[in-house]
PDB file of N, CA, C, O and CB in Angstrom:
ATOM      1  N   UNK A   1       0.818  -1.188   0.000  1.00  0.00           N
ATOM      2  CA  UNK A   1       0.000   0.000   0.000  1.00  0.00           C
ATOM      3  C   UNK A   1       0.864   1.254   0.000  1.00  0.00           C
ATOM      4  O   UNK A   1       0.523   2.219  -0.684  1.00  0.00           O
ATOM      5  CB  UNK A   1      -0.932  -0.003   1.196  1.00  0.00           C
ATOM      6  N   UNK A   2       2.070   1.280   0.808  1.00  0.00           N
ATOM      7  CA  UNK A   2       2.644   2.171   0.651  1.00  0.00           C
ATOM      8  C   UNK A   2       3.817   2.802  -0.366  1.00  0.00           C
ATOM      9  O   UNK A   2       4.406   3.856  -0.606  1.00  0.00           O
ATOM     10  CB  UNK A   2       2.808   2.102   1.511  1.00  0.00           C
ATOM     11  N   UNK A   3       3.734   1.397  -0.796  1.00  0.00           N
ATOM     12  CA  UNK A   3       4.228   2.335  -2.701  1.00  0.00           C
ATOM     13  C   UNK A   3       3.434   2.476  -4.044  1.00  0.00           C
ATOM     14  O   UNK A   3       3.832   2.658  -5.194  1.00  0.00           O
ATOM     15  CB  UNK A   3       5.518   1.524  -3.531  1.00  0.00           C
ATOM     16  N   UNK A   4       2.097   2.320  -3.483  1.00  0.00           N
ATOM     17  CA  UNK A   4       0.640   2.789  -4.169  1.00  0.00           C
ATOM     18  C   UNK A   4       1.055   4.455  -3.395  1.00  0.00           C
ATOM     19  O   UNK A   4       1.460   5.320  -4.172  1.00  0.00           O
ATOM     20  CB  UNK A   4      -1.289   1.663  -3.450  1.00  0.00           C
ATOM     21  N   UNK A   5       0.968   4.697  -2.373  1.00  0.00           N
ATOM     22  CA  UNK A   5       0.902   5.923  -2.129  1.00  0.00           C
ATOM     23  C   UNK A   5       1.802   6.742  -3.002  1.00  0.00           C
ATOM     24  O   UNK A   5       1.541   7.459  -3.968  1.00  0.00           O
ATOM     25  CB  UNK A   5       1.118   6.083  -0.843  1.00  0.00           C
ATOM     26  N   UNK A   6       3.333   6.341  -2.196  1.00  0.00           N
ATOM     27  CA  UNK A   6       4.444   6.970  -2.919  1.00  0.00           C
ATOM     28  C   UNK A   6       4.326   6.838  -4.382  1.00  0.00           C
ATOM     29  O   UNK A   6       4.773   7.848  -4.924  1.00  0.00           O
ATOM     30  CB  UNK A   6       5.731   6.404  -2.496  1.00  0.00           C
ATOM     31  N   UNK A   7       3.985   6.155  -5.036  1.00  0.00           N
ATOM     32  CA  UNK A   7       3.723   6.316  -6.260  1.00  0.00           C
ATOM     33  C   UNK A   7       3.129   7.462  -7.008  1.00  0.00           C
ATOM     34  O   UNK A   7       3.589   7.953  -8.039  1.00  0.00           O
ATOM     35  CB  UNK A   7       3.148   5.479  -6.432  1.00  0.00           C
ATOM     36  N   UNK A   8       1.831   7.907  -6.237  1.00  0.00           N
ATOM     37  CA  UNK A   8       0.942   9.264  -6.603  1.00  0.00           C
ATOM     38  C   UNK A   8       1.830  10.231  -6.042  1.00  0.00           C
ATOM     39  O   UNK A   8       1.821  11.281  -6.685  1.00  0.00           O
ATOM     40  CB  UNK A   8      -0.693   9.410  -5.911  1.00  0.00           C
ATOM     41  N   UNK A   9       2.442  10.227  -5.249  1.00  0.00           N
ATOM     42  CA  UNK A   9       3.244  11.468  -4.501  1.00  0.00           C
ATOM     43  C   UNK A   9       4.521  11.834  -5.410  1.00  0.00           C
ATOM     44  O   UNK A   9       4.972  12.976  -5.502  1.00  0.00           O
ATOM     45  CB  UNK A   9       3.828  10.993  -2.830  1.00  0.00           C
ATOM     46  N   UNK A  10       4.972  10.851  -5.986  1.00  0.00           N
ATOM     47  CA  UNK A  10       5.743  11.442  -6.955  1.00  0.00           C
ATOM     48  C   UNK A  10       5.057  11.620  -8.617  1.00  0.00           C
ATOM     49  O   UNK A  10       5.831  11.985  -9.502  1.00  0.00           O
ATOM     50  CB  UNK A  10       7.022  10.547  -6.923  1.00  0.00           C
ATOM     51  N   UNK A  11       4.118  11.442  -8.837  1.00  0.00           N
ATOM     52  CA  UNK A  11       3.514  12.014  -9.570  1.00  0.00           C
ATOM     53  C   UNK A  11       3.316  13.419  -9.270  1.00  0.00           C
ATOM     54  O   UNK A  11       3.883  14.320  -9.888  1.00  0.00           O
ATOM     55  CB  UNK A  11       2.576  11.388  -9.720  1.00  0.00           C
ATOM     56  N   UNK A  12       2.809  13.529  -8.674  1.00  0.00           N
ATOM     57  CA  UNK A  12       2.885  15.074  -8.438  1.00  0.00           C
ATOM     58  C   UNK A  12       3.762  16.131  -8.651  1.00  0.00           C
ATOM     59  O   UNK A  12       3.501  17.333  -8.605  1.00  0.00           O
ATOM     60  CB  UNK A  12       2.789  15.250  -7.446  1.00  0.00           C
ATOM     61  N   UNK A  13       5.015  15.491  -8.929  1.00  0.00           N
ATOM     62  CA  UNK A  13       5.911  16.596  -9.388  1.00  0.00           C
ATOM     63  C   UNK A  13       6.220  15.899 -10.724  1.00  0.00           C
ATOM     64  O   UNK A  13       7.416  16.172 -10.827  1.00  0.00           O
ATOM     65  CB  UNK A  13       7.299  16.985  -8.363  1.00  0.00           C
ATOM     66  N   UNK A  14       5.990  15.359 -11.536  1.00  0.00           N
ATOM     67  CA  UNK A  14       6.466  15.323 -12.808  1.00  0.00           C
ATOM     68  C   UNK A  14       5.217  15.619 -13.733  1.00  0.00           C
ATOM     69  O   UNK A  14       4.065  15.536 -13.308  1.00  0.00           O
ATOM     70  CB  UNK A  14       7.171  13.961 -13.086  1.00  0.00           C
ATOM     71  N   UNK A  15       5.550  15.989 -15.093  1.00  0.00           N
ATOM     72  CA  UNK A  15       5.311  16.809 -16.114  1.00  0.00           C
ATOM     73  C   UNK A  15       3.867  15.933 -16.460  1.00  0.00           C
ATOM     74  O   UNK A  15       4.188  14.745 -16.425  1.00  0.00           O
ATOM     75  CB  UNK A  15       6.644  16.937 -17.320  1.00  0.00           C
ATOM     76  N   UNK A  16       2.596  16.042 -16.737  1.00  0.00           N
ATOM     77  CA  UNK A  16       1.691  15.616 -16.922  1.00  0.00           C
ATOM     78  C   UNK A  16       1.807  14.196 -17.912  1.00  0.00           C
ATOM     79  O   UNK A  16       1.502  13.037 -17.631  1.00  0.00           O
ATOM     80  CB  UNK A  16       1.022  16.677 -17.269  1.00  0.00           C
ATOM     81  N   UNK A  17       2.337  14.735 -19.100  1.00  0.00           N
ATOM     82  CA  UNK A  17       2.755  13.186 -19.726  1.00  0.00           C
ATOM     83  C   UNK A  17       3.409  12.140 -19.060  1.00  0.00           C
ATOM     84  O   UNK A  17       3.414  10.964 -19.427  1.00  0.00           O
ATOM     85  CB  UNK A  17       3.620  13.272 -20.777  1.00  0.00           C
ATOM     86  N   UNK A  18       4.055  12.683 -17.903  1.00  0.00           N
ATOM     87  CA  UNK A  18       5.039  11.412 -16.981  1.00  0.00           C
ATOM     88  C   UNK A  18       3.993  10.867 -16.176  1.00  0.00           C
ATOM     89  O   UNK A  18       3.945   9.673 -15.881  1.00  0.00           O
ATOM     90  CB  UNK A  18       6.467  12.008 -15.806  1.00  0.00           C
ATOM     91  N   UNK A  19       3.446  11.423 -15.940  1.00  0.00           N
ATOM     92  CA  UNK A  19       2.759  11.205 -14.436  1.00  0.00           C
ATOM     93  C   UNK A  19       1.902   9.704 -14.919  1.00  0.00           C
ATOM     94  O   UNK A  19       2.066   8.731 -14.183  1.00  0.00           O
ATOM     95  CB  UNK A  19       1.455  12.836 -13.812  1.00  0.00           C
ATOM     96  N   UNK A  20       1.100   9.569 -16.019  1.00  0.00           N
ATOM     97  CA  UNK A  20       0.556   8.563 -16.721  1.00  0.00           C
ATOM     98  C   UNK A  20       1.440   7.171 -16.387  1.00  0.00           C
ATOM     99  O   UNK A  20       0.694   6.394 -15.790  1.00  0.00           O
ATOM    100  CB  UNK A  20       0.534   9.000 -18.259  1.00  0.00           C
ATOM    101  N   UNK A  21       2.951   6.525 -16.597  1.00  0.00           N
ATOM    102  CA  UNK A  21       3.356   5.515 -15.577  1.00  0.00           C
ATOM    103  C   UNK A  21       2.934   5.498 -14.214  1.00  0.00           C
ATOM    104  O   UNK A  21       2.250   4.544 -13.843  1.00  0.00           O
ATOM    105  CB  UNK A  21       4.607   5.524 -15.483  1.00  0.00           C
ATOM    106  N   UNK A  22       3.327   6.681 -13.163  1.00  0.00           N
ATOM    107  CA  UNK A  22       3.222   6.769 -11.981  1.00  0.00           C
ATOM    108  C   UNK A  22       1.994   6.071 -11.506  1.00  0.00           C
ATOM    109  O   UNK A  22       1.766   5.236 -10.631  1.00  0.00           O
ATOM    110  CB  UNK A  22       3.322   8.013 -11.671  1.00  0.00           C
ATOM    111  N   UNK A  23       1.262   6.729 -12.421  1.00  0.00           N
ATOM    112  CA  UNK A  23      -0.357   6.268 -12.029  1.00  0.00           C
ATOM    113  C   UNK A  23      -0.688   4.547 -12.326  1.00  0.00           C
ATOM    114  O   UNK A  23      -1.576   3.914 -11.755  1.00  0.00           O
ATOM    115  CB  UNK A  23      -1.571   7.293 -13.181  1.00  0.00           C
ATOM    116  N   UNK A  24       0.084   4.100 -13.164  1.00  0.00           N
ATOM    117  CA  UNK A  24      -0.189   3.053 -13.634  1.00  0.00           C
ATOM    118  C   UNK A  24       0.573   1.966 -12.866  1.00  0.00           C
ATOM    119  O   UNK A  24       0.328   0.779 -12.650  1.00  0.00           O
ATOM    120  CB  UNK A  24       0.011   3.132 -14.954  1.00  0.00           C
ATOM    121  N   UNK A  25       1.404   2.640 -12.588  1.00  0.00           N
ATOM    122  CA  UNK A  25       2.056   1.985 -11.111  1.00  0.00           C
ATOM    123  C   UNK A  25       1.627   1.593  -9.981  1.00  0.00           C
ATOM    124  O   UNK A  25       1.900   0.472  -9.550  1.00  0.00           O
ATOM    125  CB  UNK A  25       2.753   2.624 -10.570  1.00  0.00           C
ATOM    126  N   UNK A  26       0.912   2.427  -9.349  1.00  0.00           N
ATOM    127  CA  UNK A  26       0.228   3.010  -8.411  1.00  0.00           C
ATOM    128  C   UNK A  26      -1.410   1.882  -8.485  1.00  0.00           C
ATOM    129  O   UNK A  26      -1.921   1.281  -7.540  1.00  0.00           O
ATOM    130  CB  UNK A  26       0.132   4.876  -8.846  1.00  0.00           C
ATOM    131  N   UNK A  27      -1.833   1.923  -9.796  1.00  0.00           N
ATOM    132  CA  UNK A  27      -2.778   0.770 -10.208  1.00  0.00           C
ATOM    133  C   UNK A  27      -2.712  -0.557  -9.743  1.00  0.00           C
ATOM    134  O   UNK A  27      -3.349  -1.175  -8.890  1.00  0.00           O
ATOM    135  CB  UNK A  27      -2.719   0.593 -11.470  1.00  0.00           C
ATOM    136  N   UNK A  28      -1.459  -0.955 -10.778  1.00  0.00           N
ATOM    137  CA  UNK A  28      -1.085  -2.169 -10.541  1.00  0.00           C
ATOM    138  C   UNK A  28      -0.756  -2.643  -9.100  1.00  0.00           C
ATOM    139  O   UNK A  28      -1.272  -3.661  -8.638  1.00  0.00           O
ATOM    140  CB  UNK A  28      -0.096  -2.334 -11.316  1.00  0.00           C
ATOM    141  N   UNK A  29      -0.068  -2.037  -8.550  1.00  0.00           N
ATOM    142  CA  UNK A  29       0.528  -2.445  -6.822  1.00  0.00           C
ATOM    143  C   UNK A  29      -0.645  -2.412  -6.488  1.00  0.00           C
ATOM    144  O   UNK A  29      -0.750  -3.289  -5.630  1.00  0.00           O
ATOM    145  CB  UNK A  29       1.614  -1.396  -5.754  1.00  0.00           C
ATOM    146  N   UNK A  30      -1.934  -1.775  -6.685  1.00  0.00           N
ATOM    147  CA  UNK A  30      -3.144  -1.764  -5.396  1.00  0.00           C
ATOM    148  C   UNK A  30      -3.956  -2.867  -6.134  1.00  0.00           C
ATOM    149  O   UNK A  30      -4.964  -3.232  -5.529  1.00  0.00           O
ATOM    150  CB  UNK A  30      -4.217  -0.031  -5.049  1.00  0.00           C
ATOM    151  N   UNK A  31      -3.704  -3.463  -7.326  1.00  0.00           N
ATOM    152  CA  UNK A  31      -4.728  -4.719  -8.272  1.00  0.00           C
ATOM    153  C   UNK A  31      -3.680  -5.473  -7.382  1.00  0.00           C
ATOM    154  O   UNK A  31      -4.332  -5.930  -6.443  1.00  0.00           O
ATOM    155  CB  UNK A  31      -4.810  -4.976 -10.508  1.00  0.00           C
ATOM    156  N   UNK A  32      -2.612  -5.752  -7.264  1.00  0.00           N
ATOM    157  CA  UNK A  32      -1.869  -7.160  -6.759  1.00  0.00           C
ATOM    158  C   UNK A  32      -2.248  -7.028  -4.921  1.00  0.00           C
ATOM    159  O   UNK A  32      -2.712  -7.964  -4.270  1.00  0.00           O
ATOM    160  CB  UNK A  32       0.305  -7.124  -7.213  1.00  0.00           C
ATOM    161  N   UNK A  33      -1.986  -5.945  -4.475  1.00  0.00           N
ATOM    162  CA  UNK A  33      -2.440  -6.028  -3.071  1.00  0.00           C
ATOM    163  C   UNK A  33      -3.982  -6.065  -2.882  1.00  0.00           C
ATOM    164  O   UNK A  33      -4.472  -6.065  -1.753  1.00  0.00           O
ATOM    165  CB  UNK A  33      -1.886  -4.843  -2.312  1.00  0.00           C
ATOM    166  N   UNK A  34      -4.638  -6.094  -3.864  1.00  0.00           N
ATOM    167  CA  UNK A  34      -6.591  -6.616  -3.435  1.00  0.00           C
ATOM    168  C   UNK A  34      -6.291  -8.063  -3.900  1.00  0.00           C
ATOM    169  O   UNK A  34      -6.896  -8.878  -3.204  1.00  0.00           O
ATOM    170  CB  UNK A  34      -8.365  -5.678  -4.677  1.00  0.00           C
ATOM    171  N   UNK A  35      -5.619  -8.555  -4.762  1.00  0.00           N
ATOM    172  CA  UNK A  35      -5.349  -9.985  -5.204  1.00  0.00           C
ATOM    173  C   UNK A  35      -4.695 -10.371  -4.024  1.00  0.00           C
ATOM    174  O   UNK A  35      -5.360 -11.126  -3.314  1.00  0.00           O
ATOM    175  CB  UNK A  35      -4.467 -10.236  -6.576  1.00  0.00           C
ATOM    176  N   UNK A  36      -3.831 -10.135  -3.707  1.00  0.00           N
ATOM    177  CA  UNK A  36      -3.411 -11.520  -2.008  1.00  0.00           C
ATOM    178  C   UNK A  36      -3.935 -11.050  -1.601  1.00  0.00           C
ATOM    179  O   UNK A  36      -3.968 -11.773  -2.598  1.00  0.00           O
ATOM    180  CB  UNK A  36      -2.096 -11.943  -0.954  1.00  0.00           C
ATOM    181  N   UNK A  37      -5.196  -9.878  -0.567  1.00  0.00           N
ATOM    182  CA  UNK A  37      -6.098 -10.053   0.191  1.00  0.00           C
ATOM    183  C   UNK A  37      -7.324 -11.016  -0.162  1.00  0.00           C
ATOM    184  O   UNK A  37      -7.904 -11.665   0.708  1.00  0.00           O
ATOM    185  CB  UNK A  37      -6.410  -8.905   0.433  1.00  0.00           C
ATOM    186  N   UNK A  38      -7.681 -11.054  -1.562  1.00  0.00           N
ATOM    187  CA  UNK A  38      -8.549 -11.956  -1.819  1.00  0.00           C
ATOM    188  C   UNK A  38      -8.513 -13.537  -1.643  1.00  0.00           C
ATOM    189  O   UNK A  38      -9.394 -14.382  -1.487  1.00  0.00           O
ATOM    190  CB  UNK A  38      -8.732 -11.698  -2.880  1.00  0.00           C
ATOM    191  N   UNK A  39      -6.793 -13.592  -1.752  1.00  0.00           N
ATOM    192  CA  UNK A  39      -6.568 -14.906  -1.909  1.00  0.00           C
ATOM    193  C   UNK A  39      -6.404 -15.368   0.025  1.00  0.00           C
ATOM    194  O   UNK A  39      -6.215 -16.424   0.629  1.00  0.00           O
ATOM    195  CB  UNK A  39      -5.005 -15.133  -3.109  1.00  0.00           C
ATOM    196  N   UNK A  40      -6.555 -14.270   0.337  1.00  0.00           N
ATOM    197  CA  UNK A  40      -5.967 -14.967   1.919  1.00  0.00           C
ATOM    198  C   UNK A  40      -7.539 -15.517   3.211  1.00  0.00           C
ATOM    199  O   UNK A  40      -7.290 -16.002   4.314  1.00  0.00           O
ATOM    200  CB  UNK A  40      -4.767 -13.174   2.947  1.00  0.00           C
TER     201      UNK A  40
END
């Protein structure tokens, strides 16, 4: 969860076209952390 956070937090300082990974980052880590809560 907490590099879902840090993820958006450094979005925040890069250039709008960058930020689009960050976010997608930020996606993915919180789809895999609801996936092992689901699985547990």
């Amino acid at each position: 969860m907490d590099a879902a956070v840090q993820a958006m937090a450094n979005a925040a300082a890069l250039a709008p076209a960058d930020q689009i990974a960050q976010y997608e980052a930020a996606y993915q880590t919180l789809r895999e952390t609801l996936a092992t809560i689901d699985q547990a």
